[in-house]
ZATITI-792477 format. One line per 10 residues: number of its first residue (from 1); for each residue y, x negated, z negated of C-alpha. Coordinates in nm, 4 decimals, decimal comma. Layout:
// residues N
NUM) Y:X:Z | ...
// end
This chain:
// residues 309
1) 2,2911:-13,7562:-13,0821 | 2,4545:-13,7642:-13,4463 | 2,2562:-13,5595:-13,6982 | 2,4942:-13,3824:-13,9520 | 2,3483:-13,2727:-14,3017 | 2,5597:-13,0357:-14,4882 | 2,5176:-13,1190:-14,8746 | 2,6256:-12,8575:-15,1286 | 2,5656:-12,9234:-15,5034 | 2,6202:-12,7824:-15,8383
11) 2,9034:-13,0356:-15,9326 | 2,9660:-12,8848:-16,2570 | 2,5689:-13,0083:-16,3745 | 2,5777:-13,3832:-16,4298 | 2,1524:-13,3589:-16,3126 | 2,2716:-13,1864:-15,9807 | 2,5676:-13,4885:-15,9213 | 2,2895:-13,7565:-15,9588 | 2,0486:-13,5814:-15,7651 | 2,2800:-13,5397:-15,4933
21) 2,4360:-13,8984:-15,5098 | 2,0553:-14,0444:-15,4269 | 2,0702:-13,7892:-15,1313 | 2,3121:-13,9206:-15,0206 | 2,2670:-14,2641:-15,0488 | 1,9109:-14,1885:-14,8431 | 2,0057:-13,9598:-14,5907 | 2,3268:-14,1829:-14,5113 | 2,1258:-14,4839:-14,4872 | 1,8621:-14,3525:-14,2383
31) 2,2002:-14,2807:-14,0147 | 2,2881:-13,9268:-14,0678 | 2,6370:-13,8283:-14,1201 | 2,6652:-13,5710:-14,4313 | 2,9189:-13,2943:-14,4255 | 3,0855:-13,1772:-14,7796 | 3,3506:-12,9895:-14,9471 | 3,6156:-13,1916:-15,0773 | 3,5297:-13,1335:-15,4430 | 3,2106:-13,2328:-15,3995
41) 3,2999:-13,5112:-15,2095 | 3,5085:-13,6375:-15,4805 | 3,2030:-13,5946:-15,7170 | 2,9837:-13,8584:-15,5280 | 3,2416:-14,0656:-15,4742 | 3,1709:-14,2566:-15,7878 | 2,8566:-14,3949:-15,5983 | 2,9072:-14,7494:-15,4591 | 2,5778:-14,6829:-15,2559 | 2,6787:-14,4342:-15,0191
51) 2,8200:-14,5434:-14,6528 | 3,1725:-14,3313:-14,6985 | 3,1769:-14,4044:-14,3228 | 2,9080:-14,1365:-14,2950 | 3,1254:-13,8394:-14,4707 | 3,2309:-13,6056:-14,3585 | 3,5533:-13,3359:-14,5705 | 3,6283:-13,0403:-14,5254 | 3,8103:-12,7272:-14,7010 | 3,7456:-12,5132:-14,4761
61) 3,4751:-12,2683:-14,5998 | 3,4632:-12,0889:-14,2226 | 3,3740:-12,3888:-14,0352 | 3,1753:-12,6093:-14,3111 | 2,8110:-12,5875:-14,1977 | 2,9388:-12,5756:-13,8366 | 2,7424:-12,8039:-13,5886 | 2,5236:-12,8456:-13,8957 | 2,1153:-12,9115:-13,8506 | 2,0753:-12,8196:-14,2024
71) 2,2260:-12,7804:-14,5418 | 2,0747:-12,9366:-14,8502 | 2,1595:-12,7686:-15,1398 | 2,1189:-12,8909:-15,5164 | 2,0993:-12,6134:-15,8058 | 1,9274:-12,3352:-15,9018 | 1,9741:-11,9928:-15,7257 | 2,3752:-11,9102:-15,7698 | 2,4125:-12,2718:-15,5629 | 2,2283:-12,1634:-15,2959
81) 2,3407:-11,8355:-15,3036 | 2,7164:-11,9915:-15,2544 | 2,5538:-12,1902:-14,9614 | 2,4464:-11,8829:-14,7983 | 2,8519:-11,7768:-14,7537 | 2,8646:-12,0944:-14,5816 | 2,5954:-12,1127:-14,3459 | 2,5066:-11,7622:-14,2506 | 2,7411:-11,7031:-13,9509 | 2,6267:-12,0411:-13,8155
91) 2,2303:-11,9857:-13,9013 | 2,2386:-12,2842:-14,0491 | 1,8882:-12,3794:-14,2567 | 1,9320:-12,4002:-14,6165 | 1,6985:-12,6474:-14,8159 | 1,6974:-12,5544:-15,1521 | 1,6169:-12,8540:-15,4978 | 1,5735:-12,6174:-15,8219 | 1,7573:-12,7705:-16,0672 | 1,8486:-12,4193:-16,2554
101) 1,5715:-12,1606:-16,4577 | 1,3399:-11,9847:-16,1664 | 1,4668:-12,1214:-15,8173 | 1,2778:-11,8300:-15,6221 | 1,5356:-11,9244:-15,3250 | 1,4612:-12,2962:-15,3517 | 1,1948:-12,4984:-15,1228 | 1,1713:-12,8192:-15,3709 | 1,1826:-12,9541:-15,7469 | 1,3621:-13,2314:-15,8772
111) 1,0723:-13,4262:-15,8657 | 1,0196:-13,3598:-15,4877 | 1,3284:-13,5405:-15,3663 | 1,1914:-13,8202:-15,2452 | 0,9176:-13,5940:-15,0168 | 1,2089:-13,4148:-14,9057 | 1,4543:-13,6682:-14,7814 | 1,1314:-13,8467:-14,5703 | 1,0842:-13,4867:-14,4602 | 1,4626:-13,4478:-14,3190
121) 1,4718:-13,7697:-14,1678 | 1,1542:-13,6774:-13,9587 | 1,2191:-13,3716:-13,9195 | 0,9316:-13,2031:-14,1116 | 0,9989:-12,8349:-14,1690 | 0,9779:-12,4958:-14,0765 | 1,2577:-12,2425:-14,0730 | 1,2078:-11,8647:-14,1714 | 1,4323:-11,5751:-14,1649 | 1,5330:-11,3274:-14,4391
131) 1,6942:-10,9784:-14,4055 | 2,0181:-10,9435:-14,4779 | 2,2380:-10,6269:-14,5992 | 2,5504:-10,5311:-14,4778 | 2,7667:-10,3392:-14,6759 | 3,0965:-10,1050:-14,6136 | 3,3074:-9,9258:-14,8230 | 3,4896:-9,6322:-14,7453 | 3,7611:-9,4323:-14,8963 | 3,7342:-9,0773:-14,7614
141) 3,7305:-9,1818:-14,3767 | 3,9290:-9,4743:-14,4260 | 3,7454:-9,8535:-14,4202 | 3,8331:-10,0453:-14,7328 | 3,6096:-10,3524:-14,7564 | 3,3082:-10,4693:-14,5563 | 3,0590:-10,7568:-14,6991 | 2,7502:-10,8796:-14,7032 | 2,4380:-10,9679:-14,9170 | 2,1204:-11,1920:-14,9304
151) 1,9442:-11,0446:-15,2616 | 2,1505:-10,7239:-15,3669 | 2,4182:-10,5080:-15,3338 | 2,4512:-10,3333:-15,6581 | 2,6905:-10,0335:-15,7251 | 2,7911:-10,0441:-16,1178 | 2,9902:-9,9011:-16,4021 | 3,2946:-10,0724:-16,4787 | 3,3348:-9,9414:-16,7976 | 3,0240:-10,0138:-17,0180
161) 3,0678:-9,6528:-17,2330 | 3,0913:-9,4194:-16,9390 | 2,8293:-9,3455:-16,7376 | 2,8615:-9,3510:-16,3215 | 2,7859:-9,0177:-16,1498 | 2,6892:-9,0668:-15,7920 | 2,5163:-8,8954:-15,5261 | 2,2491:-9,0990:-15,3390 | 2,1762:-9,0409:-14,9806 | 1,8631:-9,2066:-14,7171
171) 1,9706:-9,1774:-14,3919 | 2,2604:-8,9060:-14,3967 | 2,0536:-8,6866:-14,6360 | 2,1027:-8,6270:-14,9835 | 1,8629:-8,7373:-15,1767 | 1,9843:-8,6870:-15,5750 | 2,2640:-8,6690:-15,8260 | 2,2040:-8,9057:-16,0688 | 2,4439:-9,0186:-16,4482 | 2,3900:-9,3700:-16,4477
181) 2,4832:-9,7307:-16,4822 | 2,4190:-9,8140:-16,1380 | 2,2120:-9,8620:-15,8138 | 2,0549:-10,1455:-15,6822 | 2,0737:-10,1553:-15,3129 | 1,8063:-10,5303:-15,2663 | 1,6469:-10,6748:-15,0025 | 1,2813:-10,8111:-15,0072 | 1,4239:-11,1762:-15,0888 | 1,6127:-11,0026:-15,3442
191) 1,3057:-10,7767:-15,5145 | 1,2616:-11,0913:-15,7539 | 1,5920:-11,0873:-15,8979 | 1,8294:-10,7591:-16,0473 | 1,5366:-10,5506:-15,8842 | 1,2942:-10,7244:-16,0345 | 1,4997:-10,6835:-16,3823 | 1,5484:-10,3376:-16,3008 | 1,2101:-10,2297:-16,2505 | 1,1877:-10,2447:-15,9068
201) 0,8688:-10,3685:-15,7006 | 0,8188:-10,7181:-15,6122 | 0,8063:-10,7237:-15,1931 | 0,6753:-11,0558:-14,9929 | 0,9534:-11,2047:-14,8167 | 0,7539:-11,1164:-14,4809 | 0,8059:-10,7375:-14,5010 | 1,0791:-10,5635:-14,3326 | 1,1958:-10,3316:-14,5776 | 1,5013:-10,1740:-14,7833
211) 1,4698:-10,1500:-15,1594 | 1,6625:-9,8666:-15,3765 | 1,6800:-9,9089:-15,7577 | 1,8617:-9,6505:-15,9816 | 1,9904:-9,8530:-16,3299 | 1,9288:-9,5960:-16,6296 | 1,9530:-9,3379:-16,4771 | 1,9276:-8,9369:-16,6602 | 1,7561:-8,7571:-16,4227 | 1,3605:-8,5903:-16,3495
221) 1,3810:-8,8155:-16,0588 | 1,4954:-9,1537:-16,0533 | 1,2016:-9,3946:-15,9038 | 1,2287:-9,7159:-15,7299 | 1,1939:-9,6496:-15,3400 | 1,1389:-9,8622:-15,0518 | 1,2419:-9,7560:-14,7180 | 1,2442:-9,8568:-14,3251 | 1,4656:-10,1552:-14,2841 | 1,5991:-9,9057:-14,0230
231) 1,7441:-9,6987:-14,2724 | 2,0597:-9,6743:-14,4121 | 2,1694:-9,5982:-14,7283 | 2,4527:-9,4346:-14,9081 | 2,5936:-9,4129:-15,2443 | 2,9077:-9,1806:-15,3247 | 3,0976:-9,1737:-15,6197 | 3,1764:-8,8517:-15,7612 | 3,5509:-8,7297:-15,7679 | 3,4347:-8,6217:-16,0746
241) 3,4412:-8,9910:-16,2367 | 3,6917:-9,0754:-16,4759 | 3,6572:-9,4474:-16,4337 | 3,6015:-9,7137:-16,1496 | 3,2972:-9,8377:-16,0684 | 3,2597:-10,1943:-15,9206 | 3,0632:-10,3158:-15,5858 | 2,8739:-10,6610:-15,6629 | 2,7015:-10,8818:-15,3822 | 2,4485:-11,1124:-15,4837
251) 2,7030:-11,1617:-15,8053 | 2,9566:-11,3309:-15,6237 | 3,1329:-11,0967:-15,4368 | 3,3262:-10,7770:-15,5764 | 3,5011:-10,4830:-15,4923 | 3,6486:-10,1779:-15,6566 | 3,5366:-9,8274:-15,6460 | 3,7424:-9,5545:-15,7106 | 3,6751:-9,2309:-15,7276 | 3,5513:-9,1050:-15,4226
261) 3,4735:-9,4395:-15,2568 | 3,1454:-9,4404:-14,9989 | 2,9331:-9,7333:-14,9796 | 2,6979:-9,7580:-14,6935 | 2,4092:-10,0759:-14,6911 | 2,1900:-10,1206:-14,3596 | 2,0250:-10,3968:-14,2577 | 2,2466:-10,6790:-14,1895 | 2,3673:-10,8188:-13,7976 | 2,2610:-11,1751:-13,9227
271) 1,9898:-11,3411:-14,1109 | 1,9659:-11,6218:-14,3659 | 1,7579:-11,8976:-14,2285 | 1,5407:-12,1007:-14,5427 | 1,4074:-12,4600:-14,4154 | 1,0534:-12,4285:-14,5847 | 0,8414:-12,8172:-14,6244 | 0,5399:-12,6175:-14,6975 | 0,3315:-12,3214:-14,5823 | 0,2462:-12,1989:-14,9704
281) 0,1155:-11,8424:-14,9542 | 0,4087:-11,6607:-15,1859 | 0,1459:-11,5471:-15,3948 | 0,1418:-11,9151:-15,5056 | 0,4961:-11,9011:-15,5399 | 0,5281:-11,5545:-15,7506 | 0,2446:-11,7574:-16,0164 | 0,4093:-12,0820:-15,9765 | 0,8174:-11,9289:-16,0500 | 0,7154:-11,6674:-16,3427
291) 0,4260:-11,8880:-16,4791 | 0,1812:-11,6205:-16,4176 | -0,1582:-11,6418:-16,5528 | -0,5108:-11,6992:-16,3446 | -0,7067:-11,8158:-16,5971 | -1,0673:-11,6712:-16,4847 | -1,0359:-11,6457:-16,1336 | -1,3210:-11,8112:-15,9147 | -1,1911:-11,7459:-15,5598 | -1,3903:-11,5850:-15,2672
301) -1,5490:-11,9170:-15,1989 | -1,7193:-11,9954:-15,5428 | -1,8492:-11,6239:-15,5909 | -2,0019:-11,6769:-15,2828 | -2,1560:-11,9966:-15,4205 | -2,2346:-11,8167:-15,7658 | -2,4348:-11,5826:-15,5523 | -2,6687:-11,8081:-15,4439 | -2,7396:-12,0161:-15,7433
// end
């Protein structure tokens, strides 16, 4: 049965080309067939070591990672974040290399190729789910745009010297009025990016959860929340607004916000699925990403020595 790799890369990064041309050159010479866009196609093609007989174009974004057993992505978090669009309808895997500042979404360093490609070829990883977010607009009754998001959907100001006003609501309650520059809407994958920036908690991938994050906002009351992943959330825009504000997803998808406009985030139909080559606790991960420090810690283990020295 052929094995088909999707391979998605930061062609713009001269690191990420190289990284994915020996990739390639591996994963076609242990006999699987990659799968690529055409412009990154033509980025590897200056590689006299890859088998073009195992390549596989295509421009179609809808049916890319189709048929896929994973997709190997090369970049830092906006590159996997793109690889998400492609993947998520078809739950295919996504097997992150860091090649960009923090990487929380990727499973391996530049250094780890190697371990990686023997880890593909034998098939020598786990798979793990992340909440999505599904997002829908609405003008009065009317459905204007529906989307999607893997780390945030954030509701902003489009003009940076007005403020937003909007009312906030938890499950067809109101819950405040707030002047502001925005609201964070994040899942627990995304509490370590604009939530994290924003002042919102860090959550471990594992929980099932919705996080709400008001952006500098004037009111008494104007906390971080987290609430059931059964919840869903609501942010109006005032008629009272004399400006637009904008809809981002995960930074790569926008829509406009008139006046008016409802946008409603629940917990979305479909997953993300993260290949994962190791079982790290993600405390290890949170100290590893942010270069936190544990300088003094002993462990369980050695105070329980220490005690009986």
């Amino acid at each position: 049965m052929t094995r088909r790799i999707l391979l998605v890369a930061h062609t713009q990064r001269a690191e990420a080309i190289e990284a994915a041309q020996t990739v390639a050159e591996a994963l076609t010479g242990h006999g699987l067939v990659l799968r690529l866009c055409s412009d990154d196609a033509a980025a590897l093609a200056q590689s006299d070591h890859i088998d073009v007989s195992m390549l596989e174009t295509s421009n179609d974004d809808q049916t890319l990672a189709k048929d896929c057993e994973l997709a190997v992505v090369i970049g830092g978090d906006g590159t996997i974040l793109r690889a998400a669009e492609l993947t998520r309808e078809h739950l295919t895997p996504i097997l992150g290399v860091n090649l960009g500042h923090v990487g929380f979404l990727a499973e391996a360093e530049s250094e780890d190729i190697a371990i990686m490609i023997d880890a593909i070829v034998r098939r020598r990883y786990s798979v793990e789910e992340r909440l999505t977010v599904d997002v829908t607009v609405y003008k009065g009754k009317q459905v204007v745009s529906t989307t999607w998001a893997l780390n945030e959907a954030s509701v902003e100001k489009a003009a940076r010297e007005r403020m937003l006003e909007l009312v906030v609501e938890i499950d067809g309650r109101p819950l405040s009025r707030w002047g502001c520059d925005g609201v964070v809407c994040a899942t627990p994958t995304g509490s370590t990016a604009y939530n994290f920036s924003a002042g919102g908690p860090v959550v471990w991938p594992g929980v099932e959860a919705l996080l709400l994050v008001p952006l500098s906002a004037h009111a008494l009351f104007a906390r971080p929340m987290v609430v059931a992943p059964t919840s869903v959330l609501a942010v109006e825009v005032l008629e009272r607004n004399e400006g637009f504000g904008v809809l981002w997803c995960d930074g790569r998808r926008t829509v406009d916000l008139p006046p008016g406009a409802r946008i409603e985030v629940r917990r979305g139909r479909r997953p993300v699925r993260l290949a994962r080559l190791h079982q790290a606790p993600f405390t290890d991960r949170l100290v590893a990403k942010f270069g936190l420090s544990v300088e003094g810690w002993r462990g369980a283990a050695e105070r329980k020595r220490g005690s009986h020295q």
